[in-house]
PyMOL Python script that loads the backbone (N, CA, C, O; Angstrom):
from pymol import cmd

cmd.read_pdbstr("""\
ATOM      1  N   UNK A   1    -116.284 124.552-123.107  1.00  0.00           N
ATOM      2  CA  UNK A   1    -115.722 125.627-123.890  1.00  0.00           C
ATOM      3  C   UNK A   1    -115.875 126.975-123.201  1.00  0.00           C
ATOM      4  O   UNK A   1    -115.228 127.893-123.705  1.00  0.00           O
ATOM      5  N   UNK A   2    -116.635 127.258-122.114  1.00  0.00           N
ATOM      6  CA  UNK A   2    -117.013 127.798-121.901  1.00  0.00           C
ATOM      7  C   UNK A   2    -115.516 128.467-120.450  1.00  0.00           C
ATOM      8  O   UNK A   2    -115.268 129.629-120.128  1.00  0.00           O
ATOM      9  N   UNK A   3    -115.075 127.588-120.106  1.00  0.00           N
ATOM     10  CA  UNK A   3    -113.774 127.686-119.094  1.00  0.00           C
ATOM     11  C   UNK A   3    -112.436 127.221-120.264  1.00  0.00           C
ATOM     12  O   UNK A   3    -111.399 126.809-119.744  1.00  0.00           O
ATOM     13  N   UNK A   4    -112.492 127.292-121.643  1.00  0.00           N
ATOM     14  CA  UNK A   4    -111.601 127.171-122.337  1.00  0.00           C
ATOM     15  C   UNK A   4    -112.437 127.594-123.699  1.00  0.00           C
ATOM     16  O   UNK A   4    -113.214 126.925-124.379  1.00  0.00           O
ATOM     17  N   UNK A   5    -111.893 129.231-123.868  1.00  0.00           N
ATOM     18  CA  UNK A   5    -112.560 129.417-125.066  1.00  0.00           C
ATOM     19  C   UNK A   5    -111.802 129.185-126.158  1.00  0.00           C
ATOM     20  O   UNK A   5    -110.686 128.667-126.101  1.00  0.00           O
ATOM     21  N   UNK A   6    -112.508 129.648-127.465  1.00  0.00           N
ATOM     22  CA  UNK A   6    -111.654 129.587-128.762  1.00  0.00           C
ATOM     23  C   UNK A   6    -112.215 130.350-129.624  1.00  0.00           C
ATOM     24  O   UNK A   6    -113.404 130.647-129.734  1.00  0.00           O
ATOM     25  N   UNK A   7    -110.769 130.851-130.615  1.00  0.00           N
ATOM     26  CA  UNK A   7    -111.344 132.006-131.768  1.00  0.00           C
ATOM     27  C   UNK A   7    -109.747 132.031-132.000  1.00  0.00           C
ATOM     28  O   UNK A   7    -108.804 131.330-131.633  1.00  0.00           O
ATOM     29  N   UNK A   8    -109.925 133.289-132.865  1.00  0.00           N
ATOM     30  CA  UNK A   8    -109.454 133.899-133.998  1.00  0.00           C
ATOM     31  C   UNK A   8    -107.645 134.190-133.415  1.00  0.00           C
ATOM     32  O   UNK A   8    -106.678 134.268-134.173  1.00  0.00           O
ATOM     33  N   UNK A   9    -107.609 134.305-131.887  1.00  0.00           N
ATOM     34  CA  UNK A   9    -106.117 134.524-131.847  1.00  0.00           C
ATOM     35  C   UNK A   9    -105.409 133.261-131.063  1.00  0.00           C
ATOM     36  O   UNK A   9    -104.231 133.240-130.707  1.00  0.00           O
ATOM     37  N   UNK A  10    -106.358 132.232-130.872  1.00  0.00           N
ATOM     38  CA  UNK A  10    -105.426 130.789-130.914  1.00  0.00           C
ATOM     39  C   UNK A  10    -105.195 130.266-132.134  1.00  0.00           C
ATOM     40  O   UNK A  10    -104.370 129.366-132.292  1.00  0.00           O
ATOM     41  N   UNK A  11    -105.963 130.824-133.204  1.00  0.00           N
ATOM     42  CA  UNK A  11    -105.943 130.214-134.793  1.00  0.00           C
ATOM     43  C   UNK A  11    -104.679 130.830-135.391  1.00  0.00           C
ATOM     44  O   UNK A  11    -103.691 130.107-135.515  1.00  0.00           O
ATOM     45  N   UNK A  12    -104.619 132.470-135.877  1.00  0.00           N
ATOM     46  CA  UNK A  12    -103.378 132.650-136.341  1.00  0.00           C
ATOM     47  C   UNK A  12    -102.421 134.061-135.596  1.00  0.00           C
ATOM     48  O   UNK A  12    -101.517 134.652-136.187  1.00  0.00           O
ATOM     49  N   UNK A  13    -102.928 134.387-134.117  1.00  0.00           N
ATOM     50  CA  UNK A  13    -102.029 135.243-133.433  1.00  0.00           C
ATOM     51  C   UNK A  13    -101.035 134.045-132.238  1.00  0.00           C
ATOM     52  O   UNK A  13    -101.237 132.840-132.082  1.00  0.00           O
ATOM     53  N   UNK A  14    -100.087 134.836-131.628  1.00  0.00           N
ATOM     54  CA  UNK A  14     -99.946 134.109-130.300  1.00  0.00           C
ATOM     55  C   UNK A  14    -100.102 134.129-129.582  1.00  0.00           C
ATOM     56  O   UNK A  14     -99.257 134.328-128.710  1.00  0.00           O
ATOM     57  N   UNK A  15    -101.661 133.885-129.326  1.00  0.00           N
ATOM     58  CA  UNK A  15    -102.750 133.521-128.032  1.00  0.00           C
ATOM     59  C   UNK A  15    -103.291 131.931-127.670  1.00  0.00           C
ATOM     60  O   UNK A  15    -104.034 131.114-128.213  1.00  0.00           O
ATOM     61  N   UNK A  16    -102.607 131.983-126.638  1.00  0.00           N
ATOM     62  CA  UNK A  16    -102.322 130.716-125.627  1.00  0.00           C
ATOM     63  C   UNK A  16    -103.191 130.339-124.867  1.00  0.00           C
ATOM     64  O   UNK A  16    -103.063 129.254-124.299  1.00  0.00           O
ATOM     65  N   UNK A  17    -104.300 131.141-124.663  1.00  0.00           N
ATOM     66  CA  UNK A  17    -105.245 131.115-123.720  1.00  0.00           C
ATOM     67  C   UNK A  17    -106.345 130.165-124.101  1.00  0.00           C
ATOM     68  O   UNK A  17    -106.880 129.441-123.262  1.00  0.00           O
ATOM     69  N   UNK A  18    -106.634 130.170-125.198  1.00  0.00           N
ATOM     70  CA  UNK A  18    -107.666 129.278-125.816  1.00  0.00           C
ATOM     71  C   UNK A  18    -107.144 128.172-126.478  1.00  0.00           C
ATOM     72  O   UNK A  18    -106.056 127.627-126.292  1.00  0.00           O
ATOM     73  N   UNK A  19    -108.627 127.700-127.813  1.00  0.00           N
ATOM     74  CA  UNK A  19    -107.982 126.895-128.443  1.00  0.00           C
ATOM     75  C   UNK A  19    -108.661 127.042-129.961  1.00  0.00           C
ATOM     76  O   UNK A  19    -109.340 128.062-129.846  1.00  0.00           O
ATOM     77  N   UNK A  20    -108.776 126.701-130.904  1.00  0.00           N
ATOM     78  CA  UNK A  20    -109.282 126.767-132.125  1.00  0.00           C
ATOM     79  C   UNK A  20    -110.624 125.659-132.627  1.00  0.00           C
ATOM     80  O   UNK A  20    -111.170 124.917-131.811  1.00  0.00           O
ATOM     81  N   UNK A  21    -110.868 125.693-133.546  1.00  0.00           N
ATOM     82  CA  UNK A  21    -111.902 124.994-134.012  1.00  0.00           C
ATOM     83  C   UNK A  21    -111.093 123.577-134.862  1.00  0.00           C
ATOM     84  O   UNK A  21    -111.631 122.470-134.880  1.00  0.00           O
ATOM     85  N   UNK A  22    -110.057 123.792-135.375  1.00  0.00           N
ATOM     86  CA  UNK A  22    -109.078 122.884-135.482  1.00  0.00           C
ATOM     87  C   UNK A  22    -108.730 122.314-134.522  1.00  0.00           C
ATOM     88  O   UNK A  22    -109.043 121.124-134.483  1.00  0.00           O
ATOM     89  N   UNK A  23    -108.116 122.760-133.600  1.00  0.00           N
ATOM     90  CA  UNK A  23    -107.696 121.661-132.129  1.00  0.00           C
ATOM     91  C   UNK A  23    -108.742 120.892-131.843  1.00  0.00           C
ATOM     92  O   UNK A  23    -108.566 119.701-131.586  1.00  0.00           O
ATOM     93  N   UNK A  24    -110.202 121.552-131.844  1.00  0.00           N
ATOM     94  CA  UNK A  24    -111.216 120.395-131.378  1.00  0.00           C
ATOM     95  C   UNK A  24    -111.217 119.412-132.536  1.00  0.00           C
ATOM     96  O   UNK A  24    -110.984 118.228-132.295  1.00  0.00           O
ATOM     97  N   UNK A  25    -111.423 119.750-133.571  1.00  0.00           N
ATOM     98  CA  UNK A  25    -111.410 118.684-134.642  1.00  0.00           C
ATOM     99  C   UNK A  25    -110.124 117.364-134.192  1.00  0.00           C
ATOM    100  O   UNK A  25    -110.240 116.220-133.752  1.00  0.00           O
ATOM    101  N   UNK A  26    -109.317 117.943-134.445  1.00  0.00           N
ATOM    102  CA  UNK A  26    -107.870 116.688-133.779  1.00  0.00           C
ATOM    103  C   UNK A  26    -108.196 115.985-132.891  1.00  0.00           C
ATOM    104  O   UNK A  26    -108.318 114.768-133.024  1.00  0.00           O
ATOM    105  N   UNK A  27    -108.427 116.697-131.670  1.00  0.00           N
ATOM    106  CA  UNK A  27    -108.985 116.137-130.386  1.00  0.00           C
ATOM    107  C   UNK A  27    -109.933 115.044-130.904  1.00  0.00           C
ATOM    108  O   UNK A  27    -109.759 113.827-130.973  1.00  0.00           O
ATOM    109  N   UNK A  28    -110.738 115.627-131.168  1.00  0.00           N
ATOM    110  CA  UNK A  28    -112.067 114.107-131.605  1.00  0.00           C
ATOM    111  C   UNK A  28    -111.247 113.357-132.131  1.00  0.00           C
ATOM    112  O   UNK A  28    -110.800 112.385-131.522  1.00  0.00           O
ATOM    113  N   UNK A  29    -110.897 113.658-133.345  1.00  0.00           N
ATOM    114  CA  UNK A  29    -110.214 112.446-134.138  1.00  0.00           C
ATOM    115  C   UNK A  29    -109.443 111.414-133.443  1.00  0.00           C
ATOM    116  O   UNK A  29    -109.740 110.239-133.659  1.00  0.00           O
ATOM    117  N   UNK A  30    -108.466 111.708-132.614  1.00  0.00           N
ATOM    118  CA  UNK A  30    -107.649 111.009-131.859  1.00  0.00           C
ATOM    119  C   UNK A  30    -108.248 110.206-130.959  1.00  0.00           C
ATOM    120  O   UNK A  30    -107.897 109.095-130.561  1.00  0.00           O
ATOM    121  N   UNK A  31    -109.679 111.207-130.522  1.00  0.00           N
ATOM    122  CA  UNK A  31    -110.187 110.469-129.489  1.00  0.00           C
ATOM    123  C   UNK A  31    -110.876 109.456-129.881  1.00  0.00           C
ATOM    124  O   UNK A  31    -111.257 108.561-129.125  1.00  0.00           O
ATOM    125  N   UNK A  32    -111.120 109.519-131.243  1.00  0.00           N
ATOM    126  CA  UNK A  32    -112.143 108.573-132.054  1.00  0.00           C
ATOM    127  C   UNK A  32    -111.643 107.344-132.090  1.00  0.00           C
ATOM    128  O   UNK A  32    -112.163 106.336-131.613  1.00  0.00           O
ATOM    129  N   UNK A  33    -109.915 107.485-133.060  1.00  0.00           N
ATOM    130  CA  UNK A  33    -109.078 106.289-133.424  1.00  0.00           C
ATOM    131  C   UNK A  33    -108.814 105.067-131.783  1.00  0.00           C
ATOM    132  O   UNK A  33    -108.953 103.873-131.518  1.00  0.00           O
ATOM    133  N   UNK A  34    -108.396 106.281-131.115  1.00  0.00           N
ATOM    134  CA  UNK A  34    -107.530 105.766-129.621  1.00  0.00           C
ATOM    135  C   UNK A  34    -108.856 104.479-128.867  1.00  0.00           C
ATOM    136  O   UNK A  34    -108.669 103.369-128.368  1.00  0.00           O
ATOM    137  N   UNK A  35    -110.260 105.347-129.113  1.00  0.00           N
ATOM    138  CA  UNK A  35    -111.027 103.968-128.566  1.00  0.00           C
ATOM    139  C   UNK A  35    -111.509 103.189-129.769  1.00  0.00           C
ATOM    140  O   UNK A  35    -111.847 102.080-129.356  1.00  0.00           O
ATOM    141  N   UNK A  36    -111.687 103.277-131.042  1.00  0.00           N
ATOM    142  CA  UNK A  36    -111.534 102.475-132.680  1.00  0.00           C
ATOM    143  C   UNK A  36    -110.303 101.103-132.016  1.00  0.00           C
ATOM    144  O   UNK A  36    -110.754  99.964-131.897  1.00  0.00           O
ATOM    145  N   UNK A  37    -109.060 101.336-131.704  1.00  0.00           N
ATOM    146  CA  UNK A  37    -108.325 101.096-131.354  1.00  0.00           C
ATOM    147  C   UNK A  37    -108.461  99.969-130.036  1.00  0.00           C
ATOM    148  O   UNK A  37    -108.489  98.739-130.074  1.00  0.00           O
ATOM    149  N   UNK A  38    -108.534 100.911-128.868  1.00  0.00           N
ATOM    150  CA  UNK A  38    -108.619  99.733-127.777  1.00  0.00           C
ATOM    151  C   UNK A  38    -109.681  99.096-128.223  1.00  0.00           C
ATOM    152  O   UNK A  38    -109.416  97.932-127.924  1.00  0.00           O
ATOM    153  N   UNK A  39    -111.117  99.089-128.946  1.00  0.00           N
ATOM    154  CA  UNK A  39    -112.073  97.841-129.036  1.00  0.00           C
ATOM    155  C   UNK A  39    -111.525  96.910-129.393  1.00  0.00           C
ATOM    156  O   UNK A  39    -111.380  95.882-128.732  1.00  0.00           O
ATOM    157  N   UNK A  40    -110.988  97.183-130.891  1.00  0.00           N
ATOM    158  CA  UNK A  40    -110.342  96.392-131.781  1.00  0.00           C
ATOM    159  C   UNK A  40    -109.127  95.673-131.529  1.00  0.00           C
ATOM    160  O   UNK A  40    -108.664  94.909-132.375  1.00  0.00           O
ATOM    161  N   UNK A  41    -108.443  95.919-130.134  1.00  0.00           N
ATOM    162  CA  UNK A  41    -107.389  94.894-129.358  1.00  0.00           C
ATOM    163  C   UNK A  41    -108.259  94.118-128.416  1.00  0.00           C
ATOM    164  O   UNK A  41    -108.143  92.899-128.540  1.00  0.00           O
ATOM    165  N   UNK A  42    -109.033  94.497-127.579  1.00  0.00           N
ATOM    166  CA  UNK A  42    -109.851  93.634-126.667  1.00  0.00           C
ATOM    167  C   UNK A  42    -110.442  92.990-127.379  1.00  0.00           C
ATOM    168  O   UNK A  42    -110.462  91.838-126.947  1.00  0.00           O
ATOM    169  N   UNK A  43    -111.149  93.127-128.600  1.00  0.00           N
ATOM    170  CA  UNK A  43    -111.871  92.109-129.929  1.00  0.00           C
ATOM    171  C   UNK A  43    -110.638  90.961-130.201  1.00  0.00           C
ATOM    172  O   UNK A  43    -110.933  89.808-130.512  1.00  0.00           O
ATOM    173  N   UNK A  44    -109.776  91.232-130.108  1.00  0.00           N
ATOM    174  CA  UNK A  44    -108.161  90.664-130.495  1.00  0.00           C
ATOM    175  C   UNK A  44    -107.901  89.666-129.522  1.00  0.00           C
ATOM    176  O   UNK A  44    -107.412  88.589-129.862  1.00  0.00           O
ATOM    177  N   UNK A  45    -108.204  89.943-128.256  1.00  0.00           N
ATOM    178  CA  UNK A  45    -108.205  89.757-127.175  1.00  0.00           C
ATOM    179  C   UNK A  45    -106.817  90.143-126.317  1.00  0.00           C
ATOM    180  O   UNK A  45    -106.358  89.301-125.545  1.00  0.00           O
ATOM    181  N   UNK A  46    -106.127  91.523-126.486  1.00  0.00           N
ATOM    182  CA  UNK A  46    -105.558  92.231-125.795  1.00  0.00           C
ATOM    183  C   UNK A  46    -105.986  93.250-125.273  1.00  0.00           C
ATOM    184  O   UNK A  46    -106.370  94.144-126.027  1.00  0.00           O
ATOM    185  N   UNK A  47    -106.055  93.434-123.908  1.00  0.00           N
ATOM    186  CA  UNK A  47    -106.065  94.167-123.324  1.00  0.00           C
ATOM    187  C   UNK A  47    -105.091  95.513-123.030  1.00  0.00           C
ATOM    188  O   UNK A  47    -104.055  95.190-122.449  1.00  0.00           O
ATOM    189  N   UNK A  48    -105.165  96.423-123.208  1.00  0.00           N
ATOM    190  CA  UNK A  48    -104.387  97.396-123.157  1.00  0.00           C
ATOM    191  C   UNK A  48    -103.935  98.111-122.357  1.00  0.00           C
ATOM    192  O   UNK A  48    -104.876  98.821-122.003  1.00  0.00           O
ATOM    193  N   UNK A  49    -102.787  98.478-121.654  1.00  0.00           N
ATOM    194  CA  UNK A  49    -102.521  99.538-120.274  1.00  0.00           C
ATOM    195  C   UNK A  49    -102.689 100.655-120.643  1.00  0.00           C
ATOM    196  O   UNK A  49    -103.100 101.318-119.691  1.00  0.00           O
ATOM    197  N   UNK A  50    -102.539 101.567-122.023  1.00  0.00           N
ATOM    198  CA  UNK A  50    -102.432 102.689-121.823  1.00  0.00           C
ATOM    199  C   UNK A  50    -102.065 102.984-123.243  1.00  0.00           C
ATOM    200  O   UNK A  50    -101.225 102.372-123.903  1.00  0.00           O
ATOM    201  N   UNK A  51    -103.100 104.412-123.791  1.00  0.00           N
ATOM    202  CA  UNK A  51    -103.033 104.539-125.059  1.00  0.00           C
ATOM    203  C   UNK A  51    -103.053 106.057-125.595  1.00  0.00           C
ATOM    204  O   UNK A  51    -104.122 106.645-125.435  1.00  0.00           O
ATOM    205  N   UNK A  52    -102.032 106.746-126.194  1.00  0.00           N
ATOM    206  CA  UNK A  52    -102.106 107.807-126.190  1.00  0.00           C
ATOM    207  C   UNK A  52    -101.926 108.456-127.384  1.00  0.00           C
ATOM    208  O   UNK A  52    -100.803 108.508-127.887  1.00  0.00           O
ATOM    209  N   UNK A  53    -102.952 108.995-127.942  1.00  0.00           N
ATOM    210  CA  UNK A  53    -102.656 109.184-129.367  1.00  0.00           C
ATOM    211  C   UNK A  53    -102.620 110.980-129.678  1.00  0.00           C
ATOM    212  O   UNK A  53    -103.160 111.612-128.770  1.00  0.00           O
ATOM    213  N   UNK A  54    -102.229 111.578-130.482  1.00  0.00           N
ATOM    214  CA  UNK A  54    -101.826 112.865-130.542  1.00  0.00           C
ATOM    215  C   UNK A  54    -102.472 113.111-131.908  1.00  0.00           C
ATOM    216  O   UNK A  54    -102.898 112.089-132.446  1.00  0.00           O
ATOM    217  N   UNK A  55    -102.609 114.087-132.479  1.00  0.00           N
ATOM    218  CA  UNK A  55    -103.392 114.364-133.788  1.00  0.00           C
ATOM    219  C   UNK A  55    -102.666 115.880-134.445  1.00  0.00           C
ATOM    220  O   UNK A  55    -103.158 116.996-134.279  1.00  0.00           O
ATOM    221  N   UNK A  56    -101.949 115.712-134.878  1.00  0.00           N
ATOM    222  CA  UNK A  56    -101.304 117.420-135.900  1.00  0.00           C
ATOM    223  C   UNK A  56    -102.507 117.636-137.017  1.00  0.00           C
ATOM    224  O   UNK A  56    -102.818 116.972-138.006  1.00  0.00           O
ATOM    225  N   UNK A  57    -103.062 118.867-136.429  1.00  0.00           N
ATOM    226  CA  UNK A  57    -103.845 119.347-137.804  1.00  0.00           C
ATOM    227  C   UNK A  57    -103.012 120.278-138.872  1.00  0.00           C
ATOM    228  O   UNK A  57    -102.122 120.833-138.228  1.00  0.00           O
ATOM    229  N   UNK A  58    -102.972 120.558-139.881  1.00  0.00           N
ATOM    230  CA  UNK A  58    -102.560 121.442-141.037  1.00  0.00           C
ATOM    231  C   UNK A  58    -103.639 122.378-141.295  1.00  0.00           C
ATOM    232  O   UNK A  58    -104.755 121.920-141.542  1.00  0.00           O
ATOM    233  N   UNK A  59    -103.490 123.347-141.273  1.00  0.00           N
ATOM    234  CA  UNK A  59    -104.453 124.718-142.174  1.00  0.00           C
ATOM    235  C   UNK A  59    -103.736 124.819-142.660  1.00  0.00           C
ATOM    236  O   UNK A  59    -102.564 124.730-142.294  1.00  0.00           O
ATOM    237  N   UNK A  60    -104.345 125.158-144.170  1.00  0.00           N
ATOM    238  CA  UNK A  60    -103.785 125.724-145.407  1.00  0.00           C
ATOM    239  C   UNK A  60    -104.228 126.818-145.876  1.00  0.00           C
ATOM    240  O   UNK A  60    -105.058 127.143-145.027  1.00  0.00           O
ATOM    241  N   UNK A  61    -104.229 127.579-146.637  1.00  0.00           N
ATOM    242  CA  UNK A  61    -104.660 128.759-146.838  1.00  0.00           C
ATOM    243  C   UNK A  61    -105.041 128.642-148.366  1.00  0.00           C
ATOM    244  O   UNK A  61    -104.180 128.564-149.243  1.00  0.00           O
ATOM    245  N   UNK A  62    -106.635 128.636-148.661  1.00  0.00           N
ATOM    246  CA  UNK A  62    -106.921 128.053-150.041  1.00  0.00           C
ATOM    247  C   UNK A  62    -108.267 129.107-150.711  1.00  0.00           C
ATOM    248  O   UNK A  62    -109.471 129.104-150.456  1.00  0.00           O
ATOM    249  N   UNK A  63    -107.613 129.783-151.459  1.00  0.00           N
ATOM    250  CA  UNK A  63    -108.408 130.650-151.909  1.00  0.00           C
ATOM    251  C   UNK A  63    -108.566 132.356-151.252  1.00  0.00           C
ATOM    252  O   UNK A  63    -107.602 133.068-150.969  1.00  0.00           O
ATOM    253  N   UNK A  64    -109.714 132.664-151.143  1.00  0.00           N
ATOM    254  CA  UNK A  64    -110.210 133.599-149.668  1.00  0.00           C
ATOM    255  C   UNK A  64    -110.339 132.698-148.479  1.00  0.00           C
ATOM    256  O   UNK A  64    -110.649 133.406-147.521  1.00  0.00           O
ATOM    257  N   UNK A  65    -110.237 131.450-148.128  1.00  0.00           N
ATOM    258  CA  UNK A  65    -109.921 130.483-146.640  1.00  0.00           C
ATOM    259  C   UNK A  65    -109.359 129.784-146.929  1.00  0.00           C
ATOM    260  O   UNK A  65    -108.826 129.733-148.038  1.00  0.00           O
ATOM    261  N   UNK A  66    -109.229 128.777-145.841  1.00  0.00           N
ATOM    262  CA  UNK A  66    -108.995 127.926-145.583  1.00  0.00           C
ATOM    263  C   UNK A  66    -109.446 126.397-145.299  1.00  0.00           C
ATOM    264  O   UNK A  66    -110.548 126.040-144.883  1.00  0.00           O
ATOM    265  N   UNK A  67    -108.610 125.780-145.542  1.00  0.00           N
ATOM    266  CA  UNK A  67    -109.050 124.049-145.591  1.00  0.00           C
ATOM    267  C   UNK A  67    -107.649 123.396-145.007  1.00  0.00           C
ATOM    268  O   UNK A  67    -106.448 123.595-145.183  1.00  0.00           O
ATOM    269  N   UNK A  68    -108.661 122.292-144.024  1.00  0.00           N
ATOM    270  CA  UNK A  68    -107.577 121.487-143.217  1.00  0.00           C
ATOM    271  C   UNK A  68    -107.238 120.202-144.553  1.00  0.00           C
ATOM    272  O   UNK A  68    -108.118 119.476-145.017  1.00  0.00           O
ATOM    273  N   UNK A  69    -105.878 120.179-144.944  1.00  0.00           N
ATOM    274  CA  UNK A  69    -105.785 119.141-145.711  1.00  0.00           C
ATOM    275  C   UNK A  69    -105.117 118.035-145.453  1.00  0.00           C
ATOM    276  O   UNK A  69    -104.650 117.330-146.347  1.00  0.00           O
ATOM    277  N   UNK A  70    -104.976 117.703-143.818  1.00  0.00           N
ATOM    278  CA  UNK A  70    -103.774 116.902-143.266  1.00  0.00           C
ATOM    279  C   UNK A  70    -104.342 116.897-141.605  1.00  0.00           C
ATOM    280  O   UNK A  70    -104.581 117.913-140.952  1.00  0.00           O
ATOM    281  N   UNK A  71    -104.478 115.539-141.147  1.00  0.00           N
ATOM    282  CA  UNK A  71    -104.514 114.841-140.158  1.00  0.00           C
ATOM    283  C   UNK A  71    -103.572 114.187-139.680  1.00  0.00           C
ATOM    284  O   UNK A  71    -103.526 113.086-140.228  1.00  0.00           O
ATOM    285  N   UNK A  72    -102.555 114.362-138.691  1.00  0.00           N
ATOM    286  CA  UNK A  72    -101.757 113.390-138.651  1.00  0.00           C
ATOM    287  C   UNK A  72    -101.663 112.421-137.399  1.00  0.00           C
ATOM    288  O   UNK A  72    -101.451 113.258-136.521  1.00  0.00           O
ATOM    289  N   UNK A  73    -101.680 111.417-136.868  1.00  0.00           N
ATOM    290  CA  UNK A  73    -102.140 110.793-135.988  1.00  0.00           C
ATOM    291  C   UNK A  73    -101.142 109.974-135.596  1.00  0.00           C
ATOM    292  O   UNK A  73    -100.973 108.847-136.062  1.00  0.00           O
ATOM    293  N   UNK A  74    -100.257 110.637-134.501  1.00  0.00           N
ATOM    294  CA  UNK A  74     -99.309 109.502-133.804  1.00  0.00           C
ATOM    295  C   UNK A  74     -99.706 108.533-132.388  1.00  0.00           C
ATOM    296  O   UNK A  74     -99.967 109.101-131.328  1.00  0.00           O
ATOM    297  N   UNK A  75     -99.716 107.438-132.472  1.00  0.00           N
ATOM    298  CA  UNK A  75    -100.055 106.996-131.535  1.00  0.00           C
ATOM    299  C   UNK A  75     -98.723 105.943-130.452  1.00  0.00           C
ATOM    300  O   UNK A  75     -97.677 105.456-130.880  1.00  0.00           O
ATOM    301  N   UNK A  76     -99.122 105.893-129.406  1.00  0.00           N
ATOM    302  CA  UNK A  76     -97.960 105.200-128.407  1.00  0.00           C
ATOM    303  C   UNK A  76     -99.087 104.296-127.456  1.00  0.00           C
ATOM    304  O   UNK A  76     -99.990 104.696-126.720  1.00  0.00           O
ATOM    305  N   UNK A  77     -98.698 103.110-127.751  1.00  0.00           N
ATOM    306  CA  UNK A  77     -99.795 102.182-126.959  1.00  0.00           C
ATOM    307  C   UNK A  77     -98.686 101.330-125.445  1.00  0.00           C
ATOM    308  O   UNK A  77     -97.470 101.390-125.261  1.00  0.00           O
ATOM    309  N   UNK A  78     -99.670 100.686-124.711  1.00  0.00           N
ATOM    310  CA  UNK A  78     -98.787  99.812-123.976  1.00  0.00           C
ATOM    311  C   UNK A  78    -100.168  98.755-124.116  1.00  0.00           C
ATOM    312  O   UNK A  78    -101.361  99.029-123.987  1.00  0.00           O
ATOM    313  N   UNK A  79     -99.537  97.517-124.414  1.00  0.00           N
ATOM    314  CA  UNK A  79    -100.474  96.487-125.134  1.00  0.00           C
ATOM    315  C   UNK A  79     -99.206  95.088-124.368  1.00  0.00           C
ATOM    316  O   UNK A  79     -98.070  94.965-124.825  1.00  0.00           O
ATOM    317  N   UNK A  80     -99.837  94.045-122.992  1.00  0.00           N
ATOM    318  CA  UNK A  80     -99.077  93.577-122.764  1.00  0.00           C
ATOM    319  C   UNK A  80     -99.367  92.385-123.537  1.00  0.00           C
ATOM    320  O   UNK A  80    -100.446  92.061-124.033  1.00  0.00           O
ATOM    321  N   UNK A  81     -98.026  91.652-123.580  1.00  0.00           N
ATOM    322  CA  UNK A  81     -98.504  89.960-124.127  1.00  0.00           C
ATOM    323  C   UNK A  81     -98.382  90.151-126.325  1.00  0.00           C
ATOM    324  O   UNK A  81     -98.302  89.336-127.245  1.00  0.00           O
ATOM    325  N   UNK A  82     -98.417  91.137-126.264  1.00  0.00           N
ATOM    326  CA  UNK A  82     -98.543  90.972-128.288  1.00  0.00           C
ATOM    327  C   UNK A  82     -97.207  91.353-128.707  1.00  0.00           C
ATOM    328  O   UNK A  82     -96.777  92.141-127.865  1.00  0.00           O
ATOM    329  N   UNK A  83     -96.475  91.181-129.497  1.00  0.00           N
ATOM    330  CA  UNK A  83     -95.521  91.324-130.679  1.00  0.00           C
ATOM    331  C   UNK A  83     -95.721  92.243-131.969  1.00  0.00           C
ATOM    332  O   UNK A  83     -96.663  92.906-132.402  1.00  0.00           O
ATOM    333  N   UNK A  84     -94.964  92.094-132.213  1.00  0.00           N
ATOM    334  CA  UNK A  84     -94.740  93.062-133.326  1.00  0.00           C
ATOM    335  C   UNK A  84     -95.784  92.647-134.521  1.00  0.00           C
ATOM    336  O   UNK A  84     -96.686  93.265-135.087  1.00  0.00           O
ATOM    337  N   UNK A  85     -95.273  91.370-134.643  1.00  0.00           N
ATOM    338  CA  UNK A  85     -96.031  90.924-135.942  1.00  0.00           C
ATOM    339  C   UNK A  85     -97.707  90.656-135.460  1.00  0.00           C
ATOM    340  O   UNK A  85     -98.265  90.062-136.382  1.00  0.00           O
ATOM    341  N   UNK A  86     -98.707  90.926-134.249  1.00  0.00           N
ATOM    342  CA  UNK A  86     -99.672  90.830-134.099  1.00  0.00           C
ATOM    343  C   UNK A  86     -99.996  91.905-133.513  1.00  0.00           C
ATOM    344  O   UNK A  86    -101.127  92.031-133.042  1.00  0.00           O
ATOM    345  N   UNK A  87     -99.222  92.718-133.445  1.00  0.00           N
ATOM    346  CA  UNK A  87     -99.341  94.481-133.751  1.00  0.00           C
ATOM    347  C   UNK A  87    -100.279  94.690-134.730  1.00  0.00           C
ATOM    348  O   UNK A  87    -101.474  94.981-134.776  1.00  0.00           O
ATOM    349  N   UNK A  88     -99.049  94.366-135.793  1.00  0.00           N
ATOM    350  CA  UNK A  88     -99.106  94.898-137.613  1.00  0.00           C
ATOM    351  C   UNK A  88    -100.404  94.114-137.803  1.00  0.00           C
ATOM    352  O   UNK A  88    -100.959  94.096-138.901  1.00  0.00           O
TER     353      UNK A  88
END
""", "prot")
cmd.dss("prot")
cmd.show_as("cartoon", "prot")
cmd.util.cbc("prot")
cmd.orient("prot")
């Protein structure tokens, strides 16, 4: 954080330079699911090429602050050998 800071004008100005306390939150999350994820295919017994998951946070504006009320988590896998229905 220290070669990528964060505050108050990556949150609600347009400052590009940093990042927020929200972006790290996403970040984990994604990073959480994405290896949740590859265990739980190698447990499967697929192996995975490549897994990339993205995370949209929401701030809302609730009261005098704010609260994140929305995680959204898209993911794009490459998983060789499985189908759809051993996807799902």
């Amino acid at each position: 954080l220290h070669a990528y800071p964060y505050g108050f004008g990556s949150r609600f100005l347009d400052e590009r330079r940093g990042t927020n306390p929200e972006e790290l939150l996403a970040a984990a999350h994604a990073a959480c699911f994405t290896m949740a994820f590859s265990v739980a295919c190698d447990k499967a017994g697929f192996a995975t090429s490549s897994i990339d998951t993205r995370a949209t946070v929401r701030l809302v504006s609730e009261g005098e602050g704010f609260t994140i009320d929305r995680i959204v988590l898209q993911m794009q896998a490459v998983i060789p050998g499985i189908d759809e229905t051993q996807f799902a």
